[in-house]
N, C-alpha and C positions, 0 to 999 in steps of 0.2 A: 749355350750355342751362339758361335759369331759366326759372320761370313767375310772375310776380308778383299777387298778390291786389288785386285794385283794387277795393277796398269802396266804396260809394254810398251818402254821409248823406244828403239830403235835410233828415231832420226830425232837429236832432239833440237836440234836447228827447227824442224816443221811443230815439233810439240810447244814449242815459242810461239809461234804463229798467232796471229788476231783470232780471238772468236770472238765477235761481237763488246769489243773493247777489252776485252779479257786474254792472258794467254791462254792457248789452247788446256794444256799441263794444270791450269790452276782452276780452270770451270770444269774439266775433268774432275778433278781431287773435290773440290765443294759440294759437285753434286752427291758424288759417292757417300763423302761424310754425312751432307741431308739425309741420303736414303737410311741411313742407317748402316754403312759398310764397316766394318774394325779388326783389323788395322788398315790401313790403306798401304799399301807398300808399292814403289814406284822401281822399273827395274829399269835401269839404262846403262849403256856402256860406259867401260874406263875412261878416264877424266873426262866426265860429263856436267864438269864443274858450272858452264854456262845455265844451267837449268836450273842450281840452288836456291839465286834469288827471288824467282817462282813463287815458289814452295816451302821457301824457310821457312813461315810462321804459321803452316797448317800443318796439321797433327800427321805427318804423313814420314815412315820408313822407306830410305833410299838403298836399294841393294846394286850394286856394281856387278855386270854379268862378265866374267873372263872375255878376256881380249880373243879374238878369233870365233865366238861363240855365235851360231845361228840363230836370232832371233827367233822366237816361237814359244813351242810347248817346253822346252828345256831352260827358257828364259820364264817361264810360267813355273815350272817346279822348282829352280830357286826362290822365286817371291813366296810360294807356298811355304817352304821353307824360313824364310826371314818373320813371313805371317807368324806362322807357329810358333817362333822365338820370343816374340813378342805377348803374343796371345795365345796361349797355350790351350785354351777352349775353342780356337780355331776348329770349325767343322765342314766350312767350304771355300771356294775362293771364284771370286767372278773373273775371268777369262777377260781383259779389256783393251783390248790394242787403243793407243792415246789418241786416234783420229775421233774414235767415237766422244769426243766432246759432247753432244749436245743429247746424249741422253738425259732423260728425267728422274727428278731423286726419287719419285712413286714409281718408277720401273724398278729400281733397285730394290725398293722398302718389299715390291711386288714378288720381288724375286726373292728375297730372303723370307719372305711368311710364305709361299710358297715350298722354300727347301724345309721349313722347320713340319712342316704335312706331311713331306715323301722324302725324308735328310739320302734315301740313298740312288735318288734319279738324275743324270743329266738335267738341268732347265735352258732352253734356250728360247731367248724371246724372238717373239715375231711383230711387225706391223704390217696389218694388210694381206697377212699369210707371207709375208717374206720375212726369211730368216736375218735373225743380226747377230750383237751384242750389248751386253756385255753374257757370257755363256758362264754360268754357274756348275763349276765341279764338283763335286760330295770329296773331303779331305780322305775319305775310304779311296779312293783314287790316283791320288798323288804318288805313288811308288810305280804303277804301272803307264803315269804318262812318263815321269822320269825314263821311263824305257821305251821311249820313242822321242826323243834326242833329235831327229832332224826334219821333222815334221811340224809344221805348222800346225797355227789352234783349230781351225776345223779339220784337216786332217785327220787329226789325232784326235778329237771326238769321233769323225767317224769311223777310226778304227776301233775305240772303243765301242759304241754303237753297232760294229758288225760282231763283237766277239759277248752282245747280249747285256753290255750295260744298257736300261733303260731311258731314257729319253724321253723327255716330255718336252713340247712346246707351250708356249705361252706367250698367247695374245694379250698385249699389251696395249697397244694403241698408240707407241710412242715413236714420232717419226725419227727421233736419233737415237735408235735403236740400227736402223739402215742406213740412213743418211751420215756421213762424218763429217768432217771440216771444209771437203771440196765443195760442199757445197753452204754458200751463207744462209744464216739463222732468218732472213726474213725470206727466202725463199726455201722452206721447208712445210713438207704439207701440214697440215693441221693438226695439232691433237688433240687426239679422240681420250686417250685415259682407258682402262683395263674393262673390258666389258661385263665381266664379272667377279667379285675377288678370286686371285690367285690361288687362293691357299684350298680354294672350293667354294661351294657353299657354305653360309654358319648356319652352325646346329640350331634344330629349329627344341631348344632347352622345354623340355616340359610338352612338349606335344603330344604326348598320349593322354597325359592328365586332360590336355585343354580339349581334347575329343569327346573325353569320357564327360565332363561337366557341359558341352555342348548336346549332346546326346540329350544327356537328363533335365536338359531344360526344354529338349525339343518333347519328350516323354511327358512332361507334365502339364 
């Protein structure tokens, strides 16, 4: 099981952009790869040549979206696509339009041990009970966003969401989860970190044993 980071240029003049002495495009890509994301696949329009030296030397898949194509979920199911090329154990893909720079690689790592719990749910994180990104699809999916073509990524989650895929949120704690590039790294609130693991609780291993021999020492 992988989950692959399928980032969304659009603009990629703005995914150049400063974060915090960084371009925007490449603390994007770094954090993903920290989290543990694979493949990382970067989707931008025809000759978007300016943005290769970036990104040259991180392990990261460039897919070229057709000229005239709307930005979104249809730019989302070709990376899905380029993902799966690549990594053919592709099982999800994270949703990440490129402003969201300043997420954290433990939201990511959050959101993948999370999918590998419930592989066939929506995750979409929150800080503070506000919704963000990066939004994790189940690869069971990807044929039915392909057929919503001019919809944007929330959108088209919540279309799917009204037609009974499940949906879970997840509190994260991470404020560039909501927060993107407009706003700078030293004026972003604080982070808190996941208030509980993701993935649930961990199994309390042996627990009935440890009842049973707690018992019989309380008995004797």
């Amino acid at each position: 099981m992988t989950v692959a980071a399928i980032v969304l240029v659009p603009d990629v003049e703005a995914a150049l952009s400063d974060a915090d002495g960084v371009p925007a495009i490449r603390r994007l890509c770094h954090s993903a790869w920290a989290g543990g994301a694979l493949p990382i696949v970067v989707v931008v329009p025809p000759e978007s040549s300016p943005l290769a030296p970036a990104i040259t030397d991180l392990p990261v898949v460039v897919a070229n979206a057709p000229a005239g194509g709307t930005p979104g979920v249809a730019w989302f199911a070709l990376g899905f696509r380029a993902a799966v090329t690549a990594v053919t154990e592709t099982s999800a893909g994270l949703m990440w339009p490129f402003r969201h720079a300043w997420v954290d690689p433990e939201t990511v790592t959050s959101l993948i041990e999370a999918h590998g719990a419930a592989p066939g749910q929506i995750l979409r994180p929150a800080f503070r009970g506000q919704l963000g990104f990066p939004i994790l699809v189940p690869a069971l999916l990807e044929s039915r966003l392909a057929a919503l073509p001019g919809l944007h990524a929330e959108e088209a989650v919540a279309s799917l969401v009204a037609e009974g895929v499940p949906l879970r949120v997840v509190e994260l704690g991470d404020p560039g989860i909501t927060h993107d590039i407009a706003t700078p790294r030293a004026g972003l609130p604080g982070y808190q970190g996941p208030p509980e693991p993701a993935a649930g609780p961990p199994p309390e291993w042996n627990a009935d044993l440890a009842d049973q021999v707690e018992r019989s020492a309380e008995s004797t």
